[in-house]
C-alpha positions in Angstrom: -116.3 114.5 -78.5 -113.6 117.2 -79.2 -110.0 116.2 -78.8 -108.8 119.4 -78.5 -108.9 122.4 -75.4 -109.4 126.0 -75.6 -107.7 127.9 -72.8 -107.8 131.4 -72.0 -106.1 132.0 -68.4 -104.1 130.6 -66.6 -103.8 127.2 -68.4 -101.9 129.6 -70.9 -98.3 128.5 -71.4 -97.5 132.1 -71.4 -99.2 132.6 -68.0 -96.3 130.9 -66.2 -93.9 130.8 -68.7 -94.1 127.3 -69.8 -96.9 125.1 -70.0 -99.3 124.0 -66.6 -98.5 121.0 -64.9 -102.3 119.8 -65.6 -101.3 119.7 -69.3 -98.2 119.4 -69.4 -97.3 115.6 -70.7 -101.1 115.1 -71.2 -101.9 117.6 -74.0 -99.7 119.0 -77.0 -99.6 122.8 -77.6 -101.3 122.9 -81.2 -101.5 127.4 -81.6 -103.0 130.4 -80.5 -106.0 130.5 -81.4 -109.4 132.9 -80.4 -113.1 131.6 -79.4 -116.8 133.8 -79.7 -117.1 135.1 -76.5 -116.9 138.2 -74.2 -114.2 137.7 -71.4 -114.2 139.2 -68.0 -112.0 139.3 -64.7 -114.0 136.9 -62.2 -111.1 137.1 -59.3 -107.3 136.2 -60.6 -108.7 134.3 -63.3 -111.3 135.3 -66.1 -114.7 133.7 -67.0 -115.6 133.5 -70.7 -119.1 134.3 -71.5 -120.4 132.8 -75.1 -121.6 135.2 -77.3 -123.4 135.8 -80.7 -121.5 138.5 -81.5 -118.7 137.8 -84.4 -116.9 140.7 -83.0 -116.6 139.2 -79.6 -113.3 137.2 -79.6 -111.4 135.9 -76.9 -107.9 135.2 -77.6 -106.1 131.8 -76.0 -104.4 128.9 -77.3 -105.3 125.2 -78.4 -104.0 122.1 -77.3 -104.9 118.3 -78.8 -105.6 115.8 -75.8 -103.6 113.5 -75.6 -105.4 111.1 -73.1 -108.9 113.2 -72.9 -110.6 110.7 -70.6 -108.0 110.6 -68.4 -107.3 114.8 -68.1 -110.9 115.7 -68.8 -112.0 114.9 -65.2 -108.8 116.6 -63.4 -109.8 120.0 -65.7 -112.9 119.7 -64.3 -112.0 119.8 -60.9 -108.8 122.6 -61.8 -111.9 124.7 -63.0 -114.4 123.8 -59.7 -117.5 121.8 -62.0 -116.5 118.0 -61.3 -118.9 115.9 -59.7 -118.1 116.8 -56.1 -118.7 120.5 -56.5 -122.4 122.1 -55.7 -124.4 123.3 -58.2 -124.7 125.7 -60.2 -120.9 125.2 -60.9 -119.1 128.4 -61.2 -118.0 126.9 -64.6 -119.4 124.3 -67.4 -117.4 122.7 -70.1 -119.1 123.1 -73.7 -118.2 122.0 -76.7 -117.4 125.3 -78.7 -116.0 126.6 -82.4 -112.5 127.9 -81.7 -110.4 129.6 -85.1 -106.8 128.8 -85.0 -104.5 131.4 -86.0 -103.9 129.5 -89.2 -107.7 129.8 -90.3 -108.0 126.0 -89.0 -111.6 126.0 -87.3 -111.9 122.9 -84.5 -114.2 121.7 -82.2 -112.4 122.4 -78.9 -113.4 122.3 -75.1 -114.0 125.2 -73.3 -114.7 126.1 -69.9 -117.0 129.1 -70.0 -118.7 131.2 -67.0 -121.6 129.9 -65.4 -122.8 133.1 -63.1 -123.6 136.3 -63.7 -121.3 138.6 -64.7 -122.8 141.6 -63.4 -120.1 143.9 -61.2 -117.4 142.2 -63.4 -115.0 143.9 -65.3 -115.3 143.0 -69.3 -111.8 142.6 -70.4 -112.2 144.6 -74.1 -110.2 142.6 -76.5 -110.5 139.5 -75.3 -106.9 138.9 -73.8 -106.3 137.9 -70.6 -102.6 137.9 -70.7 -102.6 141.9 -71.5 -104.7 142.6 -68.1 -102.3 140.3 -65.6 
């Protein structure tokens, strides 16, 4: 199992200015980083849809677990697909590929969008942080 976390929204350190109080003490801040995907506004928060295009990137950032077993289970129900939520969650968490900035390829955790995406807006480039 990975021991490392893609995020892409608002688990961004740069979405609040410092890091999320979910990972915060339970995860270290490893580097930006991008993941195959295409990435589109869902409400205040994006959905990232895997993808087979190599030119579909999302950009986000990595951060090693600390404690996975422990923080896995909180993410899941920060991102609505724990046990206790109906299914089809709006969200799944997949291992995925994810390319750190420093050419650095890991097996990271993502949360990607489990729901159609029709009526959404695709968010070109990848970056969430550009659209908030």
């Amino acid at each position: 199992m990975p021991d490392y976390l893609f995020v892409y929204g608002t688990l961004r350190r740069d979405a609040a200015g410092s890091p999320h109080p979910l990972l915060a003490g339970a995860a270290q801040f490893v580097g930006a980083a991008q993941c195959r995907g295409r990435l589109y506004q869902v409400a205040d928060y994006p959905g990232l849809v895997a993808s087979g295009n190599p030119r579909d990137m999302v950009r986000g950032e990595v951060y090693e677990l600390d404690e996975s077993l422990a923080l896995l289970p909180r993410l899941d129900d920060f991102e609505g697909c724990g046990p206790g939520f109906p299914r089809p969650t709006e969200f799944v968490r997949r291992s995925r590929a994810v390319w750190l900035d420093d050419g650095t390829i890991v097996a990271a955790w993502v949360y990607l969008y489990n729901r159609s995406t029709d009526g959404l807006l695709r968010i070109e480039g990848g970056e969430f942080l550009r659209q908030s």
